[in-house]
N, C-alpha and C positions, 0 to 999 in steps of 0.2 A: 439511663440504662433501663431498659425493661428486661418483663420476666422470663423471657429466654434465653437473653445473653448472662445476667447474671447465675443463672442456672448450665451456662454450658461450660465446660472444662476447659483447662488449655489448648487442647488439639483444635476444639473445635475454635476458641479465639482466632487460632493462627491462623485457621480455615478463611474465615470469614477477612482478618487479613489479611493474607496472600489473595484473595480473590478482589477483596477491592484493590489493591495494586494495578493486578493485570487489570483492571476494569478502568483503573483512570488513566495508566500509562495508553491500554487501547486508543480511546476515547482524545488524549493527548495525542498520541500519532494521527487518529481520523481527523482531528481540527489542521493541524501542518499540514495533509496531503490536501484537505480542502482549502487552504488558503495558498499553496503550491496552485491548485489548479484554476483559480480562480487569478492568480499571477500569470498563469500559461496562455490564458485568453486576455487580458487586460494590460499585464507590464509584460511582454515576454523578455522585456530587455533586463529584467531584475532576475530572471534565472541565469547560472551562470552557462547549464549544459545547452542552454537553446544559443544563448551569446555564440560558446564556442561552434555549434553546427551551425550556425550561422555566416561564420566566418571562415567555415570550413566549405560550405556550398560552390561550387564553382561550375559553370555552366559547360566548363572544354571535358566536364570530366566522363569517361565513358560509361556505360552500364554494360556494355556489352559489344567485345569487339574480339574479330577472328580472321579466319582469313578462308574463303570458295574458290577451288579452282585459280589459286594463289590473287587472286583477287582481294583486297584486304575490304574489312566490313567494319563499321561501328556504329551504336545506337546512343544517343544522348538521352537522360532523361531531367524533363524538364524540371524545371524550382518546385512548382504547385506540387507534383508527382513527387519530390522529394519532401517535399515540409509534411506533404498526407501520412510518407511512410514514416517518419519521422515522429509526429504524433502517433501514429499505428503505434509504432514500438514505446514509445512512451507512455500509452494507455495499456499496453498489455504489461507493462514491469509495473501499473499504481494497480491495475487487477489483480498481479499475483500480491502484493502488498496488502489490499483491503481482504483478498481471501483470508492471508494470514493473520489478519489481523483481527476477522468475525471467530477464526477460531481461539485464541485468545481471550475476544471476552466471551466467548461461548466456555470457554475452560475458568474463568472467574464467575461468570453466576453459576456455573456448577459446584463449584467449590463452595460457594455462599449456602447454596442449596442444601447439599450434603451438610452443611455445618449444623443447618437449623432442622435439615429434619431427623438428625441424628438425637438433636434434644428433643421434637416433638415424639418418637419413637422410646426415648427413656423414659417420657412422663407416661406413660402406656401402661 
């Protein structure tokens, strides 16, 4: 224990614990999404949400189909063009994740922060 923390009050203990929390729960979540994505390139077959759109892909399916001059129309698209957009959207739901998640431990080292310069501001 050094001589700031045995100098800071309660609020500030709590401080400094609530923020390490959020700091190793973050930190806990950035390790799962990196070993998720590190499974995404390597085992895909161990995720389960890739399994099932895997097993959902199916080449008769249309993307796009209508009808000109009662002429009837349809577009396939193909596997590679699905598994791209399929990562696409899977990279953008672990970006809004890591967003939330820098803010997070951005609101636990401020927490820490605030704790310690509130004693270095009483020793003043």
């Amino acid at each position: 224990m050094n001589e700031q923390t045995s100098e800071m009050g309660v609020g500030g203990k709590l401080l400094v614990l609530s923020g390490s929390v959020l700091i190793i729960a973050g930190v806990v979540v950035l390790l799962f999404i990196a070993q998720l994505i590190y499974q995404l390139f390597y085992e895909p077959d161990q995720i389960y949400l890739i399994k099932y759109l895997m097993d959902t892909i199916d080449l008769s399916d249309k993307a796009f189909f209508g009808r000109i001059d009662n002429a009837p129309f349809y577009i396939h698209v193909s596997d590679p063009i699905k598994y791209f957009l399929y990562l696409m959207g899977i990279g953008l739901i672990l970006t809004i994740v890591v967003g939330i998640l820098k803010g997070i431990l951005g609101a636990g080292t401020t927490l820490i922060k605030v704790a310690y310069s509130s004693v270095n501001n009483s020793q003043e």
